[in-house]
N, C-alpha and C positions, 0 to 999 in steps of 0.2 A: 586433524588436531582436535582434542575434544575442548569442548568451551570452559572449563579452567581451567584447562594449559594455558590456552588463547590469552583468556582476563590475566594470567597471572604474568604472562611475559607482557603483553599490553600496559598491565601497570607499571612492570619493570622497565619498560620507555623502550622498546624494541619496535624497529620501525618497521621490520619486516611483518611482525605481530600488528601494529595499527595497519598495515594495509592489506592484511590479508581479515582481520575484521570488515573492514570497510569495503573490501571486495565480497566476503559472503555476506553482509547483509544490506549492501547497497539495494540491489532489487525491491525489497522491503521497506526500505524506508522511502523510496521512490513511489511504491506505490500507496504507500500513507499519506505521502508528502500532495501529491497527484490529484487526492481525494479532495483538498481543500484550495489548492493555490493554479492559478489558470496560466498565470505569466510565466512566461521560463525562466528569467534571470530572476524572479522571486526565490521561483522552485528549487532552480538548481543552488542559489544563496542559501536558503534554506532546509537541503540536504547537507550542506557541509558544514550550521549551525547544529543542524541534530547529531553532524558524529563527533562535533568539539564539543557539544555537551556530555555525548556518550562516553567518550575517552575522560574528561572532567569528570563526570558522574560514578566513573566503573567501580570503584573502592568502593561505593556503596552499595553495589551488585550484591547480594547475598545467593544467589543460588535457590531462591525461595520459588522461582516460576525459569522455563527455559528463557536464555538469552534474549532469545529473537523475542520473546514476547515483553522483557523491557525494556529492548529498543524500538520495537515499535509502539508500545506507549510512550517511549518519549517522542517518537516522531508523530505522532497522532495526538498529542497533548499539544505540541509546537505549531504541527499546521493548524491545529484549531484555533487558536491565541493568533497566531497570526490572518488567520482570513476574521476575526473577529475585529482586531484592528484597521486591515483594509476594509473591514466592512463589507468584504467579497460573498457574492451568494449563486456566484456562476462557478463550476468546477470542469475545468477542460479536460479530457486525456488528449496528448497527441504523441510524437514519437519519443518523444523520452520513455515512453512505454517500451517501445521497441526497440531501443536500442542497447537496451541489458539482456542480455540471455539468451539471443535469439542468431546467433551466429552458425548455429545448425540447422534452423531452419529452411524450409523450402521459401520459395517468394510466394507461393501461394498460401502457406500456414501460416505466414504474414499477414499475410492480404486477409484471411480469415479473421484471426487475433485481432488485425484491427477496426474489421468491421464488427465484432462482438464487441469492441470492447467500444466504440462509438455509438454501440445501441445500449449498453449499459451506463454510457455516461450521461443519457436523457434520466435513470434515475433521479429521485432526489437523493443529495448527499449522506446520507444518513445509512441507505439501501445502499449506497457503490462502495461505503465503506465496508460493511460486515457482509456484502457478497464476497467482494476483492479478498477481504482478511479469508474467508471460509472458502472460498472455490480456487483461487491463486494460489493465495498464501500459504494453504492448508490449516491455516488454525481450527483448532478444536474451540465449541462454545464456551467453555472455561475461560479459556485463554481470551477471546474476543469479550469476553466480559472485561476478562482483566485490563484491557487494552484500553475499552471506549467507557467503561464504568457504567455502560447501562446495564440492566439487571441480565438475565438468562433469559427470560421469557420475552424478554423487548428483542432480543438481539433473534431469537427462534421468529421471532414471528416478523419482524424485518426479512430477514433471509426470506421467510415464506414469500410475503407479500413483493419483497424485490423481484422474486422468481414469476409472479404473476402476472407485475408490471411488464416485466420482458416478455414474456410470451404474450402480451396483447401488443408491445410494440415489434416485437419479429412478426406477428402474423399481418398487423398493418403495413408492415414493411413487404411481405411477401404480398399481400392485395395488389400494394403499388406496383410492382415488377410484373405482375400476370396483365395488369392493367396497360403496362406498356407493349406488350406483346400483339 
């Protein structure tokens, strides 16, 4: 279904239309949500605040950037405000990573995903955010500007620098393992 079909039966109160939004961009907002909130019953409270806002919000949708990309700035506006309130400055992944999208999966491409994604989460926030949106999510720099409001050249050079940090923490990580040997 293309995304004004979606919006417009959405608006028209179609419930099969809200959960078929909420099922293609759950994963997304998951892993927005992920980036700033460590507790689960925060997290998951707070994915199902960002698609009552998103369903509230959709009349104001204009079509001016793709879907996905204003609903993940509203989910990424939301976890901010909220780890800003708790105060929160630790950022976990754990299986709620893996529990969306991963049903074809092997146990071993599991088992990988989440040991990448455990060495990614030693980032600082900022780098797991515009990795996550660029290598996951697929966003284009455009759009993750759109998303986190930092410039173009912040979000390039994050991305860089994030990809730097992981390749010194993968090869310490590989050090440790040869060293067990």
């Amino acid at each position: 279904m293309l995304e004004k079909e979606l919006v417009r039966q959405v608006l028209s109160g179609s419930d099969s239309a809200i959960r078929l939004l909420i099922s293609k961009y759950e994963r997304l907002v998951v892993h927005m949500v992920a980036r700033a909130v460590s507790n689960d019953m925060d997290r998951e409270e707070l994915c199902q605040d960002v698609f009552v806002k998103v369903i509230d919000k959709l009349n104001t949708f204009h079509f001016d950037s793709k879907l996905s990309t204003w609903i993940a700035t509203i989910a990424y506006r939301m976890a901010v405000n909220f780890a800003k309130k708790k105060k929160m400055d630790q950022v976990g992944l754990d299986e709620v990573e893996f529990r969306i999208g991963d049903e074809s999966k092997t146990t071993e491409e599991i088992d990988m995903k989440r040991f990448i994604l455990k060495l990614v989460d030693q980032l600082p926030v900022n780098y797991k955010t515009v990795l996550t949106l660029f290598y996951l999510d697929g966003f284009s720099y455009p759009e993750i500007v759109e998303v986190t409001g930092m410039p173009e050249g912040t979000v390039k050079n994050y991305i860089h620098r994030a990809r730097q940090k992981l390749k010194k923490i993968v090869e310490e990580q590989a050090r440790k393992e040869v060293a067990l040997l």
